[in-house]
N, C-alpha and C positions, 0 to 999 in steps of 0.2 A: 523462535517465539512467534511468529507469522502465521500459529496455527492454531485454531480455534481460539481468538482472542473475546474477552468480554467488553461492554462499557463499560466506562467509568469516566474520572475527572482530569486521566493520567494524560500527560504529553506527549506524543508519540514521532519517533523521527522515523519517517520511511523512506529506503532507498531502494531503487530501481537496482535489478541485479542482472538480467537478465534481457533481453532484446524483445523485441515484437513481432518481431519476422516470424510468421508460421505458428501465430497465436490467433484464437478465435476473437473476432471481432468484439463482441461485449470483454473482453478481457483486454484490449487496445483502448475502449473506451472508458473501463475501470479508471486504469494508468492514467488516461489525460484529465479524469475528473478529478483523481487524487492530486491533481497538478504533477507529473512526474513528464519529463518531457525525454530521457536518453538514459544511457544505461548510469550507473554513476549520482544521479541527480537523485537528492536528497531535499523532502518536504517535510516541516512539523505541523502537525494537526493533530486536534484532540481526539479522546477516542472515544465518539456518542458511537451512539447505536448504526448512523449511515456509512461513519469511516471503518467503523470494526465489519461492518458488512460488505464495504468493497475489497479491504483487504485480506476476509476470509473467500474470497470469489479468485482471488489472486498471491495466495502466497508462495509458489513456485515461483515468480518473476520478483518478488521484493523482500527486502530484509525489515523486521521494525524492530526499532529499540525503543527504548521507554526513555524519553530528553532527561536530563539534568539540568 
């Protein structure tokens, strides 16, 4: 689901899936702005138009669900 997402008003849980080693820089700094700090680490944030934009820049590295 981490690919081509839209806004909207929906909750979104995104987890880190993969490492950072031997990732290009704005995609390291994706990761730390969506708060995600290790591989495993799970953030909820809504999904406007800046978060569905950093994790369309980034869905090889992270998984996102939609929270309940």
């Amino acid at each position: 689901m981490a690919k081509n997402l839209t806004p909207s008003d929906a909750q979104l849980e995104i987890t880190q899936i993969k490492g950072v080693v031997g990732a290009k820089q704005n995609q390291r700094e994706t990761l730390r702005s969506l708060g995600l700090k290790r591989i495993g680490h799970t953030v909820v944030r809504t999904a406007d138009a800046v978060t569905v934009g950093m994790i369309n820049t980034v869905p090889h590295l992270v998984n996102v669900e939609e929270a309940k």
